[in-house]
mmCIF file of the N, C-alpha and C atoms, coordinates in Angstrom:
data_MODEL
# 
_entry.id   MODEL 
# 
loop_
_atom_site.group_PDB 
_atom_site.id 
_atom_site.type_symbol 
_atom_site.label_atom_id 
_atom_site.label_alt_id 
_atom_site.label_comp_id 
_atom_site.label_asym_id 
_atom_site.label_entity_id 
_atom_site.label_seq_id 
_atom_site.pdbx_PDB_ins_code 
_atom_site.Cartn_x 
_atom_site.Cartn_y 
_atom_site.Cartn_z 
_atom_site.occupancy 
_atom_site.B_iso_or_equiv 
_atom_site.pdbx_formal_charge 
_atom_site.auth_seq_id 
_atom_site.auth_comp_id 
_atom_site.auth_asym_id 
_atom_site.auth_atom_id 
_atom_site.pdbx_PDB_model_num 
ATOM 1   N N  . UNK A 1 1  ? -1.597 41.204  32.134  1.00 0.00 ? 1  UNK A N  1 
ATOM 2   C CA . UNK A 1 1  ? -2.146 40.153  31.319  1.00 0.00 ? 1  UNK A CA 1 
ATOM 3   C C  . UNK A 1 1  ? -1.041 39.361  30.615  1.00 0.00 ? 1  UNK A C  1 
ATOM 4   N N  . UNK A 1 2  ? -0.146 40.099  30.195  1.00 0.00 ? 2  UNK A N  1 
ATOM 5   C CA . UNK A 1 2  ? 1.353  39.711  29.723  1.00 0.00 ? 2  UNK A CA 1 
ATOM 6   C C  . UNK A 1 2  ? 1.638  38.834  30.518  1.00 0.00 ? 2  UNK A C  1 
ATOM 7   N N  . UNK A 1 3  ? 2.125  38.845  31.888  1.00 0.00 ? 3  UNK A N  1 
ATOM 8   C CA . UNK A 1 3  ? 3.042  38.015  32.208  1.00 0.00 ? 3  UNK A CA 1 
ATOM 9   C C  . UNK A 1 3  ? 1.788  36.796  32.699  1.00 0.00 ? 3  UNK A C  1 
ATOM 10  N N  . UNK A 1 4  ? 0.728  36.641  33.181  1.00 0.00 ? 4  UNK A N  1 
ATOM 11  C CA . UNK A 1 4  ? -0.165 35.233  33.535  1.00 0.00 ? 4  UNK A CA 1 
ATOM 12  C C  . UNK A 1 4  ? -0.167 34.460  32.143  1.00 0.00 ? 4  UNK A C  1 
ATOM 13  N N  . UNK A 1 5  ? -0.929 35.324  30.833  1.00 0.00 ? 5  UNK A N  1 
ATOM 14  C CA . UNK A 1 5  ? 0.097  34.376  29.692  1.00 0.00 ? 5  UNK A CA 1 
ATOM 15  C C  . UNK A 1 5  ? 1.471  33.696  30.059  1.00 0.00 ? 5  UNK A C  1 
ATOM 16  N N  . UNK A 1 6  ? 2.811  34.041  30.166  1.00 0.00 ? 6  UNK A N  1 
ATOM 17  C CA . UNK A 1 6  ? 3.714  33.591  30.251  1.00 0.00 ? 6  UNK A CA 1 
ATOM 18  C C  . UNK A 1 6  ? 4.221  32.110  31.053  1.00 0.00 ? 6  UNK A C  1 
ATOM 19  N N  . UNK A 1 7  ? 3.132  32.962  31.876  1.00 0.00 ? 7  UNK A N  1 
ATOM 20  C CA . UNK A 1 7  ? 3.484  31.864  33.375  1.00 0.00 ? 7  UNK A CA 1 
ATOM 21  C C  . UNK A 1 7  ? 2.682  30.763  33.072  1.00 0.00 ? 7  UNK A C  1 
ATOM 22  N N  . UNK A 1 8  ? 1.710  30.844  32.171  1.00 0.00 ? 8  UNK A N  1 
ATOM 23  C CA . UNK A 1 8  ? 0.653  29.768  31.969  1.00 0.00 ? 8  UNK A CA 1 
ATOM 24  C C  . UNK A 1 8  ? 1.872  28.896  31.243  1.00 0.00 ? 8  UNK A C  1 
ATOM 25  N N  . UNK A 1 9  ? 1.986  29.085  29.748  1.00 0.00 ? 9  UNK A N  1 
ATOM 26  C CA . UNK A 1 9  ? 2.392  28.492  28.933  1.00 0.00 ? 9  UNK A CA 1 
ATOM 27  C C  . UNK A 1 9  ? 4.273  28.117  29.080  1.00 0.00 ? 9  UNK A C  1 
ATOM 28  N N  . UNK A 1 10 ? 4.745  28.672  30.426  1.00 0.00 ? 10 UNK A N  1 
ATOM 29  C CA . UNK A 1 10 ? 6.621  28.211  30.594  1.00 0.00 ? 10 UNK A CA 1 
ATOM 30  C C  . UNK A 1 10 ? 6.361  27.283  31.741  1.00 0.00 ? 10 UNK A C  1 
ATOM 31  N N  . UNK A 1 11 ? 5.074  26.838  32.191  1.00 0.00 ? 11 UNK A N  1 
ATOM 32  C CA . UNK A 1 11 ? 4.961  25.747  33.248  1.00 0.00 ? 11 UNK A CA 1 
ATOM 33  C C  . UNK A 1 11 ? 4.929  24.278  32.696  1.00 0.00 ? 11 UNK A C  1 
ATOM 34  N N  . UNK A 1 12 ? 4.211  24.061  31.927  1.00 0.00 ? 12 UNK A N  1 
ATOM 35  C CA . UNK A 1 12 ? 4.231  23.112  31.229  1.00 0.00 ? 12 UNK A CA 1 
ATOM 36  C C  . UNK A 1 12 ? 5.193  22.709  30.269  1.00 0.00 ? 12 UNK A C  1 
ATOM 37  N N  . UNK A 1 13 ? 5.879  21.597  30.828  1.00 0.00 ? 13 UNK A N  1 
ATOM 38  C CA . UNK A 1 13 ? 6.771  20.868  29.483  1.00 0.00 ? 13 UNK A CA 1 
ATOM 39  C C  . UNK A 1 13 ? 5.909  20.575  28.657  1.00 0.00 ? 13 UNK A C  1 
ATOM 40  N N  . UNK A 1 14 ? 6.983  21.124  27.346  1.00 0.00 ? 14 UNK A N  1 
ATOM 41  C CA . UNK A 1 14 ? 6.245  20.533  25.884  1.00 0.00 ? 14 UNK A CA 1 
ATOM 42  C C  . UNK A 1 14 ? 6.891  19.336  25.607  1.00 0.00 ? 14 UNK A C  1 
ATOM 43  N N  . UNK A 1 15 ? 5.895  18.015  25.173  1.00 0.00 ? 15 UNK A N  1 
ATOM 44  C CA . UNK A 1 15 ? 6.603  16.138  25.132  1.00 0.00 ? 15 UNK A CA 1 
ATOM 45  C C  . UNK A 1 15 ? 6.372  17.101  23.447  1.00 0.00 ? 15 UNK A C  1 
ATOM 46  N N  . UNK A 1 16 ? 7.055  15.884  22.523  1.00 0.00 ? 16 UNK A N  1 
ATOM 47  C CA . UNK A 1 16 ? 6.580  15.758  21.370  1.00 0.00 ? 16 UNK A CA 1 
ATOM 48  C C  . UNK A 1 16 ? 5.405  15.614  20.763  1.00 0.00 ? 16 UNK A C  1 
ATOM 49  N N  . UNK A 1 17 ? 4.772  15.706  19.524  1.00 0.00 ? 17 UNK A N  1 
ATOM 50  C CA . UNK A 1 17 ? 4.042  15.201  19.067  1.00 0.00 ? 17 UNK A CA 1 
ATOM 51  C C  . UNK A 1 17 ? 4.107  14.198  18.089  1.00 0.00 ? 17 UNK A C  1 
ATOM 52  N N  . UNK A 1 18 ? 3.048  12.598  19.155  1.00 0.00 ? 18 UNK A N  1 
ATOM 53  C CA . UNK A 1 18 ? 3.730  11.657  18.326  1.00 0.00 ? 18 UNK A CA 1 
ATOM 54  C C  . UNK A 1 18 ? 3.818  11.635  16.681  1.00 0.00 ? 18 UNK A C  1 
ATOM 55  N N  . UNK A 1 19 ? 2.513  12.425  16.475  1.00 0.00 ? 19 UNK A N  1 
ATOM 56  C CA . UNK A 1 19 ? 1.825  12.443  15.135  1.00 0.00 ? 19 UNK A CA 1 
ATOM 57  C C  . UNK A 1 19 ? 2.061  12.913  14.184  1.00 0.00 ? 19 UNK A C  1 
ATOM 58  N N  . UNK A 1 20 ? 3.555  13.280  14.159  1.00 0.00 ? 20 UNK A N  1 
ATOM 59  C CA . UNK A 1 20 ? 4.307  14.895  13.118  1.00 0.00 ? 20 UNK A CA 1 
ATOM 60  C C  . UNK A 1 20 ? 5.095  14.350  12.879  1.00 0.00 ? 20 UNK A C  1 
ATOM 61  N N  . UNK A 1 21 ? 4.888  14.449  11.129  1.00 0.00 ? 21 UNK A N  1 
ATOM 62  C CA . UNK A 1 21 ? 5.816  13.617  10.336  1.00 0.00 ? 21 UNK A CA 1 
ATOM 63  C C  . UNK A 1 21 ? 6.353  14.812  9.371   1.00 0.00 ? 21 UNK A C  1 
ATOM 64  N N  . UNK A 1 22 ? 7.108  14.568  9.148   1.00 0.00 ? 22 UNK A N  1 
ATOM 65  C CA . UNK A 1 22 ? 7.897  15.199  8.147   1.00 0.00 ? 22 UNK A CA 1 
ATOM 66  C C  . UNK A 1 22 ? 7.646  14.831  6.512   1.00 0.00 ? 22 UNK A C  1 
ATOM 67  N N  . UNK A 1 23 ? 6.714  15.656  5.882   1.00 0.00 ? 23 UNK A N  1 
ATOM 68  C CA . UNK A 1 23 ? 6.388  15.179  4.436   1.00 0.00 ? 23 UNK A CA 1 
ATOM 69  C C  . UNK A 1 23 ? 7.441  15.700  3.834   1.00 0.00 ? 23 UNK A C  1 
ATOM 70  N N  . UNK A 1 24 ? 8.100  16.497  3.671   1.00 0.00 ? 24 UNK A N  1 
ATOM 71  C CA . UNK A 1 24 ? 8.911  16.731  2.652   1.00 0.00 ? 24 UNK A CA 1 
ATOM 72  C C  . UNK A 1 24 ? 9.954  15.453  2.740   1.00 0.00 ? 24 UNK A C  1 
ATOM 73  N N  . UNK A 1 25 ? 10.488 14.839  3.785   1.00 0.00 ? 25 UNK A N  1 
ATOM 74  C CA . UNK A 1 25 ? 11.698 13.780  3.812   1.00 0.00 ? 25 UNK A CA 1 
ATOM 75  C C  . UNK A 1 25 ? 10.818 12.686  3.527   1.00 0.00 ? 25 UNK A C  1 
ATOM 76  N N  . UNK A 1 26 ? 9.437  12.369  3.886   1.00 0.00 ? 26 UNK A N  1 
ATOM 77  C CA . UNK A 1 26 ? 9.005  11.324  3.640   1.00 0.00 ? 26 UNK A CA 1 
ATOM 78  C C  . UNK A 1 26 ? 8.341  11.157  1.986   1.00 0.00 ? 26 UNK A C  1 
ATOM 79  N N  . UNK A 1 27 ? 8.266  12.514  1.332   1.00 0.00 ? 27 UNK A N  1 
ATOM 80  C CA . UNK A 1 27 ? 7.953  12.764  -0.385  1.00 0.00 ? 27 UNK A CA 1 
ATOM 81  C C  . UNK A 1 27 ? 9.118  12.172  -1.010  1.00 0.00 ? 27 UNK A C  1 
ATOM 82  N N  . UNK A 1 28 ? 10.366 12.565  -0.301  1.00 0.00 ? 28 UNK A N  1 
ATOM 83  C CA . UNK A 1 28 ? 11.542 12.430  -0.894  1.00 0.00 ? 28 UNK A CA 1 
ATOM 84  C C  . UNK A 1 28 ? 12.225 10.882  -0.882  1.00 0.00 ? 28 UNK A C  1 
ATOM 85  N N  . UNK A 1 29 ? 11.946 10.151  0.214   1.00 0.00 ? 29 UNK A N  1 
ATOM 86  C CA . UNK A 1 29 ? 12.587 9.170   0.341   1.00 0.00 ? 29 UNK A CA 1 
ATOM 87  C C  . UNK A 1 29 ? 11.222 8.182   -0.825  1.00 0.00 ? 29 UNK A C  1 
ATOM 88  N N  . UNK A 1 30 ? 10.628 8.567   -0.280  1.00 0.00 ? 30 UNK A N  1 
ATOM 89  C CA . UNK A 1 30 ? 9.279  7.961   -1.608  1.00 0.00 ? 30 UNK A CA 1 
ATOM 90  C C  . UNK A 1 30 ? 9.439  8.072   -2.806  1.00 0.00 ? 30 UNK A C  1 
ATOM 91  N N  . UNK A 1 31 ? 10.103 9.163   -3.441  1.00 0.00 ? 31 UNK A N  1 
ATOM 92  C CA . UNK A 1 31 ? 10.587 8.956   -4.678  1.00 0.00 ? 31 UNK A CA 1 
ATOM 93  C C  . UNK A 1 31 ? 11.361 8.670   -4.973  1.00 0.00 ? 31 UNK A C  1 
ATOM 94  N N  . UNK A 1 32 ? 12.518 8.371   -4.107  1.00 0.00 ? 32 UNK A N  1 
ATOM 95  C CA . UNK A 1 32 ? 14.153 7.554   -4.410  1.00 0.00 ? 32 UNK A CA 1 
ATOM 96  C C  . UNK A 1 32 ? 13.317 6.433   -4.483  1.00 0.00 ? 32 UNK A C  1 
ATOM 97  N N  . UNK A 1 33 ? 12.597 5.740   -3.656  1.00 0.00 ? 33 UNK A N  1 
ATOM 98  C CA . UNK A 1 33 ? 12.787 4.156   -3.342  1.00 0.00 ? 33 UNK A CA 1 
ATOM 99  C C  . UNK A 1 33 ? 11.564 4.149   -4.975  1.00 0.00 ? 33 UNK A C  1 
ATOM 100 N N  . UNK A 1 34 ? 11.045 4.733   -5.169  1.00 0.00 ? 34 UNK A N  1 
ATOM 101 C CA . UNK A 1 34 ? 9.997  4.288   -6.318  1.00 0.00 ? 34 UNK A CA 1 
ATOM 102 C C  . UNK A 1 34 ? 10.760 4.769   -7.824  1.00 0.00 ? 34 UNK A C  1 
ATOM 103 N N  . UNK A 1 35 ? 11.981 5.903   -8.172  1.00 0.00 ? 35 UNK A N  1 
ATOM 104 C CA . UNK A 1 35 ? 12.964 5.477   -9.046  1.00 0.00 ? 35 UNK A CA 1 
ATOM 105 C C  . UNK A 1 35 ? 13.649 4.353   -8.986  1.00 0.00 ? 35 UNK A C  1 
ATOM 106 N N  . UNK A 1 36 ? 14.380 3.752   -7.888  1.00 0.00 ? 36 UNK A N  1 
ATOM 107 C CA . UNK A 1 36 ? 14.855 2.882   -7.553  1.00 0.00 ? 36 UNK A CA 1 
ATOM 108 C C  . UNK A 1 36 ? 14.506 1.909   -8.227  1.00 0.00 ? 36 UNK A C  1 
ATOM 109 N N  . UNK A 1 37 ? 13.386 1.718   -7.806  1.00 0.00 ? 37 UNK A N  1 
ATOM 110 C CA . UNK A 1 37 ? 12.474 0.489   -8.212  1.00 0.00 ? 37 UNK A CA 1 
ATOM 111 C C  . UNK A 1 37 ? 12.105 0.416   -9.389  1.00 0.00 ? 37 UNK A C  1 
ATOM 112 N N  . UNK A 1 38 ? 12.225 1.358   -10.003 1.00 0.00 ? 38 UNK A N  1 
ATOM 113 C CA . UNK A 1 38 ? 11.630 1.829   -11.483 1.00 0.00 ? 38 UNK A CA 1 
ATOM 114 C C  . UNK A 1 38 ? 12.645 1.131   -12.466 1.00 0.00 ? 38 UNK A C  1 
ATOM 115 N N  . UNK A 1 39 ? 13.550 1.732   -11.813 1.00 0.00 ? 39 UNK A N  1 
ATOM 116 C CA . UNK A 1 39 ? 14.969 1.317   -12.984 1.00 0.00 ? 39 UNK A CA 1 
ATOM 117 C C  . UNK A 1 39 ? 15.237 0.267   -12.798 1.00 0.00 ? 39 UNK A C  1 
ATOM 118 N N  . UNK A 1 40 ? 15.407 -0.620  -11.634 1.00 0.00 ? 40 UNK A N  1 
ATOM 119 C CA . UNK A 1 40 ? 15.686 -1.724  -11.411 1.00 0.00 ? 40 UNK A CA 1 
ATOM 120 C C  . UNK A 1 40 ? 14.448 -3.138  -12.492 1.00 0.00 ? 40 UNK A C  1 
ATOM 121 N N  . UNK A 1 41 ? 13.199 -2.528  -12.538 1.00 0.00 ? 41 UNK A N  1 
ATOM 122 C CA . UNK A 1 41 ? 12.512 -3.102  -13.395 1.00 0.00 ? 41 UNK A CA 1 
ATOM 123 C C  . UNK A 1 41 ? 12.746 -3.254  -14.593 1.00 0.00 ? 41 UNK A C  1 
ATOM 124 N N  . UNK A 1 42 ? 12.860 -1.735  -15.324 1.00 0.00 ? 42 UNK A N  1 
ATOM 125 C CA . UNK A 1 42 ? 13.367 -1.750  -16.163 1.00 0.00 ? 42 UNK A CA 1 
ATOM 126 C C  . UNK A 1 42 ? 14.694 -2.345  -17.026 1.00 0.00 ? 42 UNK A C  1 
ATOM 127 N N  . UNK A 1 43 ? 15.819 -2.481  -16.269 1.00 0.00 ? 43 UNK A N  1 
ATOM 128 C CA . UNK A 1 43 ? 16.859 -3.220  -16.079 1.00 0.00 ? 43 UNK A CA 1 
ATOM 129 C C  . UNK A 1 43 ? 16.629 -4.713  -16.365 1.00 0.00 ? 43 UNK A C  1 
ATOM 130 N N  . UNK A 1 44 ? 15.630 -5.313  -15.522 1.00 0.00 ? 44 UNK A N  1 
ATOM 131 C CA . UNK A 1 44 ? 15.417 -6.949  -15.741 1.00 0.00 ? 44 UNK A CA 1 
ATOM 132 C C  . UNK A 1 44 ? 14.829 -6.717  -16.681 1.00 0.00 ? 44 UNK A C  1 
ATOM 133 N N  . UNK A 1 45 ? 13.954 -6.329  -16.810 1.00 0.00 ? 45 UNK A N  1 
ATOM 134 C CA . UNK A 1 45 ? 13.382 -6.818  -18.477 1.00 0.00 ? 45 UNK A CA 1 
ATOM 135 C C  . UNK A 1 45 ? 14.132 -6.393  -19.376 1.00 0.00 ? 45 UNK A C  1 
ATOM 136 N N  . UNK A 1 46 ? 15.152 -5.382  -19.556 1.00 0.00 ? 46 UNK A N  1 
ATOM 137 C CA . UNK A 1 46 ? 15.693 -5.517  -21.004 1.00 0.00 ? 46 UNK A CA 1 
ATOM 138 C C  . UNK A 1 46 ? 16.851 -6.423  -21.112 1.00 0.00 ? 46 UNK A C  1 
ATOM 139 N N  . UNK A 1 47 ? 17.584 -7.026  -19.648 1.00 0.00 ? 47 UNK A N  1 
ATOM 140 C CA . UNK A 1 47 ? 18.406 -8.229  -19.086 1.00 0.00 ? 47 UNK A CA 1 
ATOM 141 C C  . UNK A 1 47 ? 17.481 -9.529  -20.295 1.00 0.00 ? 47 UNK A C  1 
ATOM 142 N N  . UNK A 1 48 ? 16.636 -9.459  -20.069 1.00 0.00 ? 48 UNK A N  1 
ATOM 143 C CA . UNK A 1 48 ? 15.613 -10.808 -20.415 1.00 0.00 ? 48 UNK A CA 1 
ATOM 144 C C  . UNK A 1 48 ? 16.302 -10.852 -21.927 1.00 0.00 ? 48 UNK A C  1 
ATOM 145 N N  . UNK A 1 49 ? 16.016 -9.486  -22.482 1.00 0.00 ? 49 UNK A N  1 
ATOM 146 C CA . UNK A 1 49 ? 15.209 -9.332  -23.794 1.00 0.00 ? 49 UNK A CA 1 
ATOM 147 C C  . UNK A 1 49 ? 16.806 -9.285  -24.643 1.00 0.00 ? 49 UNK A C  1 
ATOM 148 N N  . UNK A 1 50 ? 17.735 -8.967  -24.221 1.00 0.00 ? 50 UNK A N  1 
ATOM 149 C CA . UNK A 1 50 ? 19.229 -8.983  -24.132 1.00 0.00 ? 50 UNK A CA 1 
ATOM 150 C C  . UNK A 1 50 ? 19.751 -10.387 -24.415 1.00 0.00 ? 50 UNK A C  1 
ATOM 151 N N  . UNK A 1 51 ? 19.246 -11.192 -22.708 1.00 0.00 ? 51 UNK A N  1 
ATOM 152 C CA . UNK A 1 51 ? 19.649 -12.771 -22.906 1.00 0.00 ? 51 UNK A CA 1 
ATOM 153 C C  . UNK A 1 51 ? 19.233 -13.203 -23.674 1.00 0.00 ? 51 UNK A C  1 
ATOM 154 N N  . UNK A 1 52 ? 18.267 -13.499 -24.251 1.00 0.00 ? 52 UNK A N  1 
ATOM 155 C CA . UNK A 1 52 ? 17.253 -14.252 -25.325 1.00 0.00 ? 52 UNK A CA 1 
ATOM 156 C C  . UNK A 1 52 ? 17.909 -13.827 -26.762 1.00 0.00 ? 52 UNK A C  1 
ATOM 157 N N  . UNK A 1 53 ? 17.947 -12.711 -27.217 1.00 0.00 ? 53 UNK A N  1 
ATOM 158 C CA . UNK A 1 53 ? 19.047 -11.955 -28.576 1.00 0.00 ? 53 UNK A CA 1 
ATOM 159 C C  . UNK A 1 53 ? 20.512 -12.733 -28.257 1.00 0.00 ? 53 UNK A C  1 
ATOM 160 N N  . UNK A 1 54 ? 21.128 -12.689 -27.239 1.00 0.00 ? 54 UNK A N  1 
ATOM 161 C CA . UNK A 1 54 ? 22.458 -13.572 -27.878 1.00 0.00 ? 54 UNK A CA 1 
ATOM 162 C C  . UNK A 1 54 ? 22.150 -14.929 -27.872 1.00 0.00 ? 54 UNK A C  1 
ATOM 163 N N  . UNK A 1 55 ? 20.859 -15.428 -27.230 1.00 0.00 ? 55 UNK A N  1 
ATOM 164 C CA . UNK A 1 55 ? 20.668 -17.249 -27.469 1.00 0.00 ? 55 UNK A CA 1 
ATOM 165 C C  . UNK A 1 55 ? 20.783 -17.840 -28.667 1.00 0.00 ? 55 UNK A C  1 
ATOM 166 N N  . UNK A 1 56 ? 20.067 -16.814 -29.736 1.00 0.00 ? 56 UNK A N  1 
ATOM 167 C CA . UNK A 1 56 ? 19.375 -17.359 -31.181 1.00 0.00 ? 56 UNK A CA 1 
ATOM 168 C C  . UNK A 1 56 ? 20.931 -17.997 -31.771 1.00 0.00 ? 56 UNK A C  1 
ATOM 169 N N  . UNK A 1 57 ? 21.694 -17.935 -31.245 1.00 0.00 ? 57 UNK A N  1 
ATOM 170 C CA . UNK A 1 57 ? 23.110 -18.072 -31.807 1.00 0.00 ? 57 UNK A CA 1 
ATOM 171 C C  . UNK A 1 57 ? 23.364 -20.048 -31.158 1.00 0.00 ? 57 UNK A C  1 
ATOM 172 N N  . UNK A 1 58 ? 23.146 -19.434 -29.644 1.00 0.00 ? 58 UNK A N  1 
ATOM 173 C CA . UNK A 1 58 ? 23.316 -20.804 -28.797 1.00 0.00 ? 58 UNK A CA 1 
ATOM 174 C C  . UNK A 1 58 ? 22.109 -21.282 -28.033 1.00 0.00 ? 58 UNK A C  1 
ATOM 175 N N  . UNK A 1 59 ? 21.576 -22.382 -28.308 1.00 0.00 ? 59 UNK A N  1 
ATOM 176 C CA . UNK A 1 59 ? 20.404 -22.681 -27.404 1.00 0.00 ? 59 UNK A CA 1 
ATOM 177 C C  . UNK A 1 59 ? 20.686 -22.966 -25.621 1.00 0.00 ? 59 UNK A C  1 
ATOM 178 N N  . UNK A 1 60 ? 21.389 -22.189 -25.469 1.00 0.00 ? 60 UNK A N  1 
ATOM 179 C CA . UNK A 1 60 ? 21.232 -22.215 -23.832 1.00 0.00 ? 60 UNK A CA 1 
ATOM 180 C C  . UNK A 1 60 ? 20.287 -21.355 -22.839 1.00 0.00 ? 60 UNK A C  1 
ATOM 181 N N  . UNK A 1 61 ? 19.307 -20.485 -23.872 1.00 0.00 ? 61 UNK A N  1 
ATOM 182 C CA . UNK A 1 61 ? 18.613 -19.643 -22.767 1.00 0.00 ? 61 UNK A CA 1 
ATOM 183 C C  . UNK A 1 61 ? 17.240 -20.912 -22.168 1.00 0.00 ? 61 UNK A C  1 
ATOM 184 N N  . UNK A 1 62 ? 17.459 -21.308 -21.383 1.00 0.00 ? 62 UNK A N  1 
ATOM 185 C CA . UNK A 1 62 ? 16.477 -22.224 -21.023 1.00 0.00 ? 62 UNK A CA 1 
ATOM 186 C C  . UNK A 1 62 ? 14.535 -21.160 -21.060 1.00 0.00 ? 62 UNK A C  1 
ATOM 187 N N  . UNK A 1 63 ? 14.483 -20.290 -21.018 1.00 0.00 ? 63 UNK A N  1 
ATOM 188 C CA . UNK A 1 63 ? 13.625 -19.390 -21.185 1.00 0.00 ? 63 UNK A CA 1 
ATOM 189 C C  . UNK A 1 63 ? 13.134 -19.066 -22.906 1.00 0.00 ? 63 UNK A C  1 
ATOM 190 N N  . UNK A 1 64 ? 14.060 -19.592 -23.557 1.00 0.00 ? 64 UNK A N  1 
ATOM 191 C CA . UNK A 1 64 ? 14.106 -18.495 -25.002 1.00 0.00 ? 64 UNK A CA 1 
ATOM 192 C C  . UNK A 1 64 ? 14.199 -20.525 -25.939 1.00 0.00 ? 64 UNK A C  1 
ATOM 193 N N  . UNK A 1 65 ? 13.882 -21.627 -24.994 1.00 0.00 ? 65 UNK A N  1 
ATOM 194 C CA . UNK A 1 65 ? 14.427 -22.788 -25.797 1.00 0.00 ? 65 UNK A CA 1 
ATOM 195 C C  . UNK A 1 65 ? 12.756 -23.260 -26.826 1.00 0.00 ? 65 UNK A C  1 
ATOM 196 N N  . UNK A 1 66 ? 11.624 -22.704 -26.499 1.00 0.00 ? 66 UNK A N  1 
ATOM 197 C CA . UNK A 1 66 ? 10.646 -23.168 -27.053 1.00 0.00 ? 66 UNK A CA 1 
ATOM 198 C C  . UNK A 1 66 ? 10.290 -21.807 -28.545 1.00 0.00 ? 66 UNK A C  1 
ATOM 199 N N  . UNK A 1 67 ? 11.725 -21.254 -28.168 1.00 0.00 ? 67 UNK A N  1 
ATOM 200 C CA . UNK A 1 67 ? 11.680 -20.183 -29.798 1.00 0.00 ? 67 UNK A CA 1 
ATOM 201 C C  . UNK A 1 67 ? 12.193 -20.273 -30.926 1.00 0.00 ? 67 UNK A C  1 
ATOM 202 N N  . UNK A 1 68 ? 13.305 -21.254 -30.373 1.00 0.00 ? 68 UNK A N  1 
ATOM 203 C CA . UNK A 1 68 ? 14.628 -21.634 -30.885 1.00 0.00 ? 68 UNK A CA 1 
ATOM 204 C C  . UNK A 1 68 ? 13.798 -23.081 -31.773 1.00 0.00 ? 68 UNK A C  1 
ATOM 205 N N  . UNK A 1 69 ? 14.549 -23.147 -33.475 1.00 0.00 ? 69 UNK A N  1 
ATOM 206 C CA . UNK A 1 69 ? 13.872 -24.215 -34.547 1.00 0.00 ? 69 UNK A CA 1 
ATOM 207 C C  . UNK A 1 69 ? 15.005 -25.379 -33.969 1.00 0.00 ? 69 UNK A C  1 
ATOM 208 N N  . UNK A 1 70 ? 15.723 -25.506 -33.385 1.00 0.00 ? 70 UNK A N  1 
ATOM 209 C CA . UNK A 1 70 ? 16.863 -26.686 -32.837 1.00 0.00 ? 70 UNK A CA 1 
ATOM 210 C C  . UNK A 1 70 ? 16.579 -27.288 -31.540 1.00 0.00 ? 70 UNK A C  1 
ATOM 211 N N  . UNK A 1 71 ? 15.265 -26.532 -31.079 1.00 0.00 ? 71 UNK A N  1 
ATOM 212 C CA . UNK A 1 71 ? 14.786 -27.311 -29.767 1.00 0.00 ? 71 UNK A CA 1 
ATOM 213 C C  . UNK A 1 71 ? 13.982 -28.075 -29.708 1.00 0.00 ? 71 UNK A C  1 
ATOM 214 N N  . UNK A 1 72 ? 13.185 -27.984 -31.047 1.00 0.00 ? 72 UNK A N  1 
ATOM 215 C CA . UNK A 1 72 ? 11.490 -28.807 -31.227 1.00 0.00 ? 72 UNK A CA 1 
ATOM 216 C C  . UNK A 1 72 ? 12.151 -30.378 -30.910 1.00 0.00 ? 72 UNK A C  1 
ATOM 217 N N  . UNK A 1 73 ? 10.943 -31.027 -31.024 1.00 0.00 ? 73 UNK A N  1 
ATOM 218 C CA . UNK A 1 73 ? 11.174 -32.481 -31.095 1.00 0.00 ? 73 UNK A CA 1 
ATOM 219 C C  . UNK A 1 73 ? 11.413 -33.283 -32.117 1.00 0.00 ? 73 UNK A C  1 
ATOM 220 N N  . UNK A 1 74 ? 12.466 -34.109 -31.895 1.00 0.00 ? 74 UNK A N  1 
ATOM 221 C CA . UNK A 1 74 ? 12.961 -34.588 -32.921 1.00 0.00 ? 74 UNK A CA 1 
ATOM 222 C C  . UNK A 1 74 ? 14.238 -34.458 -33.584 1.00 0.00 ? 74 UNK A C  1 
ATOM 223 N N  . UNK A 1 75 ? 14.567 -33.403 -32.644 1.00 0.00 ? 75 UNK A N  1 
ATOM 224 C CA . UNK A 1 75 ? 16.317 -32.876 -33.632 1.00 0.00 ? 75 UNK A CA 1 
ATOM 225 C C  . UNK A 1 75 ? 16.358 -32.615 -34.222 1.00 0.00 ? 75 UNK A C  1 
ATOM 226 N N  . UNK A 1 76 ? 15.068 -31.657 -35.279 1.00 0.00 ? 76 UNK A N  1 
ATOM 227 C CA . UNK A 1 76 ? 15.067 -30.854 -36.219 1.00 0.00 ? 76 UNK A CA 1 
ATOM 228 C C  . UNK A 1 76 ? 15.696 -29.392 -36.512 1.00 0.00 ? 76 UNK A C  1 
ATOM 229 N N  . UNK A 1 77 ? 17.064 -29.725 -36.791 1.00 0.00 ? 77 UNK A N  1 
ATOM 230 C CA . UNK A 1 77 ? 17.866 -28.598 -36.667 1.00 0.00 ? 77 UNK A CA 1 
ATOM 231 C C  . UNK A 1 77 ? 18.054 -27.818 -38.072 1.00 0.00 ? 77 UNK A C  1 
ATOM 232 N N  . UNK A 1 78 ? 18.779 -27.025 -38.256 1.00 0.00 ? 78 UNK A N  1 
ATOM 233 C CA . UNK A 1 78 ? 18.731 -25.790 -39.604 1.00 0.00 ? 78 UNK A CA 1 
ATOM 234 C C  . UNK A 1 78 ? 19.761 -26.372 -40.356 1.00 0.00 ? 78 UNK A C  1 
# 
């Protein structure tokens, strides 16, 4: 009975299976790219919040110019 098992299952090449994925590399690369992304968000917005704090000095943040009392209309400066 031993060996017709054998002979059954060493006749047939085994192809791959297309359908077998690897979760642990695919958990992992999923959480690099979504820290990644995390920090990188984080990063621009405190970039923003950064640029706008050294403007109050100089009105060049074109973003930060409708905060600024030297931008209104009229040339109403301090």
């Amino acid at each position: 009975m031993a060996t017709g098992w054998l002979v059954l299952h060493s006749s047939a090449p085994q192809e791959p299976d297309p359908f077998y994925y690897d979760y642990d590399t695919v958990q992992t690369v999923g959480m690099t790219l979504a820290t990644i992304l995390f920090l990188l968000g984080i990063l621009i917005i405190l970039s923003k919040k950064v640029k706008c704090r050294k403007a109050d000095s100089s009105p060049t943040c074109k973003s930060c110019k409708s905060e600024l009392p030297s931008s209104a209309p009229g040339g109403g400066g301090v």
